[in-house]
Each structure stands twice: as structure tokens, then as C-alpha cells.
C-alpha positions as CSV (number, residue, x, y, z in Angstrom):
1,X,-56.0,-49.7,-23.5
2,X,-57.6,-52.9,-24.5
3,X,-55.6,-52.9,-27.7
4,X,-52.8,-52.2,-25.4
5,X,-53.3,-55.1,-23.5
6,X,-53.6,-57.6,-26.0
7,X,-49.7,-56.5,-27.6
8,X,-48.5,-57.1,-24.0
9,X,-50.0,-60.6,-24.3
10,X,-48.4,-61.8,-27.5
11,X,-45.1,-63.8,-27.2
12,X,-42.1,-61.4,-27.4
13,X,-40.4,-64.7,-28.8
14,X,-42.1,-64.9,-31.8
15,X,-41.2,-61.2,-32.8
16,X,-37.7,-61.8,-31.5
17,X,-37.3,-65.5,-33.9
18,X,-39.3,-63.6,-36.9
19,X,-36.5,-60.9,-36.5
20,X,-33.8,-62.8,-36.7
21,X,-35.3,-64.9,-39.3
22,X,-35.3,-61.4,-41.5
23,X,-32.2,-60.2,-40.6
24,X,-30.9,-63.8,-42.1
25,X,-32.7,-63.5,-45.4
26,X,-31.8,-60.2,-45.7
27,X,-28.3,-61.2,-45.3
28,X,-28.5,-64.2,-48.0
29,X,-29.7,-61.4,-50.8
30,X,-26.9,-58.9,-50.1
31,X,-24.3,-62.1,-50.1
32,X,-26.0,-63.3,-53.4
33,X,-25.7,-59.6,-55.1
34,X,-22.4,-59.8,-54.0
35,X,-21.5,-63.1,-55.7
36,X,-23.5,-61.6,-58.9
37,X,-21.2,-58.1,-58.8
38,X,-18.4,-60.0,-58.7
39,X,-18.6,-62.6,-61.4
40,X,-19.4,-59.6,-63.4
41,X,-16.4,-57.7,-62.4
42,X,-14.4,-60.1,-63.3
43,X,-16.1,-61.6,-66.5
44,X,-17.0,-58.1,-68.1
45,X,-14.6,-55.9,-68.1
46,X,-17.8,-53.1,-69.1
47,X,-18.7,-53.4,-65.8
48,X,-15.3,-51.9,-64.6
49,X,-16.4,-48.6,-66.0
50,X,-20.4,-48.5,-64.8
51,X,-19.9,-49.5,-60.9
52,X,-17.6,-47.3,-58.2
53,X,-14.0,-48.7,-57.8
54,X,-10.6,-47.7,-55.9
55,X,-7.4,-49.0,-56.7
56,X,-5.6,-51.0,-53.5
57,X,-2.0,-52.0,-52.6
58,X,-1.3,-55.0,-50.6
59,X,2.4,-55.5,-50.1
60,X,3.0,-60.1,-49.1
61,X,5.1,-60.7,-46.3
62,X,8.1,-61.4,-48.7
63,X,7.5,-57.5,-50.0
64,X,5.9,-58.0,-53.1
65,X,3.4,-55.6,-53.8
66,X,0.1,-55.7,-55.8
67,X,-1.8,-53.0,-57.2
68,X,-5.8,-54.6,-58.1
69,X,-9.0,-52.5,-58.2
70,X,-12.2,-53.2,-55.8
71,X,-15.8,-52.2,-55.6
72,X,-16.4,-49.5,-53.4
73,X,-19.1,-51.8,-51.9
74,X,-16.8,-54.6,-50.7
75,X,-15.7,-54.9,-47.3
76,X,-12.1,-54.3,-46.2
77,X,-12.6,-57.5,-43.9
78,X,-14.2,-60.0,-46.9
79,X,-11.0,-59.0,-49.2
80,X,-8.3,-59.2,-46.1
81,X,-9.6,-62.6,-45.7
82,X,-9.4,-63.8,-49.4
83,X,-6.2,-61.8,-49.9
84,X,-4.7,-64.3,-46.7
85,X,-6.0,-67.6,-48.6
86,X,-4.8,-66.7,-51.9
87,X,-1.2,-64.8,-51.1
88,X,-0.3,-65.6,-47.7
89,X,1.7,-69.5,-47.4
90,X,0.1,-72.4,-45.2
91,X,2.9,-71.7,-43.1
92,X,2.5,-68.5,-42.7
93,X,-1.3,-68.0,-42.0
94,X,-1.4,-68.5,-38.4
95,X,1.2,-65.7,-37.8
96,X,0.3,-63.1,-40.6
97,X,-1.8,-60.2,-40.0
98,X,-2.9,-57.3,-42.2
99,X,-2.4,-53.8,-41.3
100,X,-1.1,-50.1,-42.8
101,X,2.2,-48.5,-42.4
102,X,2.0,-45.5,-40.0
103,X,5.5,-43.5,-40.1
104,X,8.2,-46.3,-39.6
105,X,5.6,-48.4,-37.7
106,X,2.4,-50.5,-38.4
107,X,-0.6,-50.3,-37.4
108,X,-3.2,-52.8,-36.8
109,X,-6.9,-53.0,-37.6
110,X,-9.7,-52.4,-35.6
111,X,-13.2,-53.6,-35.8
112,X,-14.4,-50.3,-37.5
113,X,-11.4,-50.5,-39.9
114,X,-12.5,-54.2,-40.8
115,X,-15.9,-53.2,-40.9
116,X,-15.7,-50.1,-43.5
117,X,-15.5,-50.5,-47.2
118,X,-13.0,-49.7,-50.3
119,X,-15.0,-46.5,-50.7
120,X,-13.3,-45.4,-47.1
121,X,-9.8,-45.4,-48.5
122,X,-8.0,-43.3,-51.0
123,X,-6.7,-45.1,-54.4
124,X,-3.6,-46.4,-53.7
125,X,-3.6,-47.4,-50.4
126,X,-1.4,-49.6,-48.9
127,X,-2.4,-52.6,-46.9
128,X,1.1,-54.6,-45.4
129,X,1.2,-58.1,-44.2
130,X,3.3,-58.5,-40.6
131,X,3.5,-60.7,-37.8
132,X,4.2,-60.1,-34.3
133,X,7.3,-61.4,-32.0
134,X,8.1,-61.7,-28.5
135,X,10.6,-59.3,-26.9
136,X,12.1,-59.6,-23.8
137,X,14.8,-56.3,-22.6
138,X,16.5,-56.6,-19.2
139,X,20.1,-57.2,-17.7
140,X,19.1,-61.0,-17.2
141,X,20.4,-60.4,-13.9
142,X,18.4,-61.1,-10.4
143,X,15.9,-58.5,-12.0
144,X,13.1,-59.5,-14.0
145,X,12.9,-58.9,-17.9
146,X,10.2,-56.8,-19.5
147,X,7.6,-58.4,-22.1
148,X,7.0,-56.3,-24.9
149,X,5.4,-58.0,-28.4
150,X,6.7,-56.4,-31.2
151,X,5.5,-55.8,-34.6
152,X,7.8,-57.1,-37.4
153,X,8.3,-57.6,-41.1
154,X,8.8,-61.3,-42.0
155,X,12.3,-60.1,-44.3
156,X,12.9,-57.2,-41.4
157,X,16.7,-58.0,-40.6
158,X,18.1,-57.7,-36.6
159,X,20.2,-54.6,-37.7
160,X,16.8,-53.2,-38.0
161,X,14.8,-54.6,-35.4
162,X,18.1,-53.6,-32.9
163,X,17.9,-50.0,-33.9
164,X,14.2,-50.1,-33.5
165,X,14.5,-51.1,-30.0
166,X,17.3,-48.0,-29.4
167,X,15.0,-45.9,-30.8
168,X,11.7,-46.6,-28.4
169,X,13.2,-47.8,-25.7
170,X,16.2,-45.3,-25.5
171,X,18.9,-48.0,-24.9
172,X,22.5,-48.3,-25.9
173,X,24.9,-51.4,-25.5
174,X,22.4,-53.7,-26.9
175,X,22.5,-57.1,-27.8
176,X,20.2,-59.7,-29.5
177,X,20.0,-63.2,-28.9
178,X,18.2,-65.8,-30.5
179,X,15.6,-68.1,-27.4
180,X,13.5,-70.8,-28.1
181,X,10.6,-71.3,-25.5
182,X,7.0,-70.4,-25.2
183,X,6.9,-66.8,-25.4
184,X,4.8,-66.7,-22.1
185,X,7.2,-67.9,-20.3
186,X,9.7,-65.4,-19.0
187,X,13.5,-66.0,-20.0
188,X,16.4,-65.4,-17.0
189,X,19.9,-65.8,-17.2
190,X,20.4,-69.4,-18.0
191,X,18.0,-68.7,-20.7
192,X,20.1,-65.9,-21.8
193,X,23.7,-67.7,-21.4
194,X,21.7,-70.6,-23.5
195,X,20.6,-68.1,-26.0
196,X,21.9,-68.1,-30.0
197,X,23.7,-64.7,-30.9
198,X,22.0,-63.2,-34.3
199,X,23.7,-62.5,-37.0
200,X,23.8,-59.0,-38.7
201,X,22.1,-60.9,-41.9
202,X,19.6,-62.8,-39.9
203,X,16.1,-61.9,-40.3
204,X,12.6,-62.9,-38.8
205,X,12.0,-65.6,-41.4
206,X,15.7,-67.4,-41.2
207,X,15.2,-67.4,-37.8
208,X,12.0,-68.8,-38.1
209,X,10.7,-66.6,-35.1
210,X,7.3,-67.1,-36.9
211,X,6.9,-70.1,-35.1
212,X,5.2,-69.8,-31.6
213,X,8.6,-70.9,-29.5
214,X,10.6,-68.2,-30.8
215,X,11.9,-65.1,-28.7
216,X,13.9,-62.1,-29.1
217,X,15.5,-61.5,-26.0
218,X,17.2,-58.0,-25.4
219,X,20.3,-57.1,-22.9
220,X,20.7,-53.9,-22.2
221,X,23.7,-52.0,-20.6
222,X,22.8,-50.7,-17.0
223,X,22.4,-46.8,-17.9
224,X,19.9,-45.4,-19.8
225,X,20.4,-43.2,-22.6
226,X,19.9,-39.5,-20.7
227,X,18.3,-36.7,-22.8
């Protein structure tokens, strides 16, 4: 009991700081072992064939795919972020994202996905570099347009991106137009009658829809598509 009370006593702050200070050093080591690994993986190619390794894809946001091998120790999140400063353009960084194909889609990743490691993932697999637009479907009538944001290639074309819409939001009669506001800002029909008409061969990066202003903006016949 006396014992007891003499813990109670002692600073919990002290414990907490000494903590953190551990966690920290601890933290310095594994980052130091890391830079070590690496300079040998890369210096000496003997090492390839003594540590753990899966082969990875990463596909640019021109399509351009590269195929490089990674320790299974290395964090998906460390080489996403080095992959963006060494392959993605200055222009581009703000808008690009990493993610995987899923079907015809993409998919984004989560915490736990940028958390896990190369030893998570098969050889092979394919990491893709998108962006994401605003998309705004209505009648641009008196009724309000709805806000959906949209996951895109940088070279998808609006052929594409048009039959993408058909297909998830079950619409016929559609047509694209180009708008150039901020993309929380919701477009009616001036904006609409303002609006630039895409060209079949127009894609995401001609029409430079990268850039925070730029909007897809949807019309849509009156009837739904009936199944």
C-alpha cells in the first residue's frame, strides 16, 4: 500500500515526456536502418537477392508505366510520396493522387492502405496516378444541378468520361460543356448558356480541368433511362 502510494505521487508527466522521448529515438533508428537498406539496395546489387522484395507498377498520369522492385519493409505511403516528387510534374502535384484500378473504376487509398507495406501486395501490382473533377448533371433549368466529383485520368477523353456518366447515372441525351468557376459554386443556366461545348478529342489535360476553376457540367434529357 505504501509502495502504492508513493507511484501515485510521482509526476505522470515525466513518464508521459520520457515516453515520447522513446518513441522518437526509436523512430530515428528505424529511419536510419532504412536509409542504410536503401543505399545498399541500390549500390549492391547482392543485396537484391539476400533481403525480401516485390515487383510494383506505377502507371504516370500520361500512362507510362514502370515496373521497379521494393523491399517488403518499405511503406506504401514513404514510396507514393517519392514516386509524386520524382514522376509527377510541378504542375501536376497539387491535383494528382495515387490509387489502384478496381473494374473500370479507381479506387483511392485509405489510411490502412498507406500504412501497410510492399509485403501486403502481390508482384505486379498496379498503383495509377488520377485526379479528381467537378461534375455538375441537371436540366440547368429552375431546378438545381447535382454535385458529384469524379475520378478521372489526366489523357481520359469526353467520349469516355460521357459514357461513364450514361453508365452510373443511367442518362441518355447528354451533353458536355466546358465551365470555368470555382467548383463550389453551383453552375445555373447562364452558366450553362456561357459554357464551352467539348470536343470529341478533348481530354482532361487539353482542357486543363486540372486546374481548380474547371468544371464539367452535365445536361441531361428530362426522362430517365427506365429498366
Amino acid at each position: 500500500m505504501a509502495a502504492a502510494a508513493v507511484m501515485s505521487t510521482l509526476p505522470s508527466s515525466f513518464v508521459y515526456e520520457d515516453l515520447i522521448l522513446r518513441v522518437q529515438t526509436i523512430q530515428k533508428q528505424i529511419g536510419e536502418i532504412d536509409n542504410i537498406l536503401d543505399d545498399q539496395w541500390k549500390n549492391k546489387k547482392n543485396m537484391r537477392n539476400e533481403l525480401k522484395s516485390h515487383s510494383l507498377t506505377f502507371i504516370d498520369p500520361y500512362g507510362n508505366q514502370m515496373i521497379d522492385q521494393h523491399m517488403d519493409h518499405e511503406s506504401i505511403d514513404k514510396l507514393i510520396k517519392q514516386y509524386k516528387k520524382n514522376y509527377v510534374p510541378r504542375y501536376l502535384k497539387d491535383w494528382i493522387k495515387i490509387g489502384t484500378m478496381n473494374g473500370n473504376g479507381i479506387s483511392s487509398l485509405t489510411d490502412c492502405d498507406l500504412k501497410s507495406t510492399v509485403s501486403d501486395y502481390k508482384d505486379g501490382h498496379q498503383f495509377i496516378a488520377y485526379g479528381e473533377v467537378t461534375l455538375w448533371i441537371g436540366s440547368y433549368d429552375n431546378r438545381s444541378p447535382r454535385k458529384f466529383v469524379s475520378r478521372v485520368l489526366l489523357m481520359d477523353n469526353m467520349e469516355k468520361i460521357k459514357c461513364r456518366i450514361k453508365e452510373q447515372h443511367h442518362f441518355n441525351n447528354l451533353e458536355l460543356k466546358l465551365g470555368k468557376i470555382n467548383g463550389n459554386i453551383e453552375p445555373n443556366e447562364k452558366e450553362w448558356n456561357e459554357g464551352t461545348i467539348f470536343k470529341v478529342e478533348d481530354t482532361i489535360m487539353s482542357c486543363r480541368l486540372y486546374e481548380n476553376n474547371g468544371i464539367i457540367m452535365a445536361k441531361i434529357s428530362k426522362q430517365k433511362v427506365k429498366y
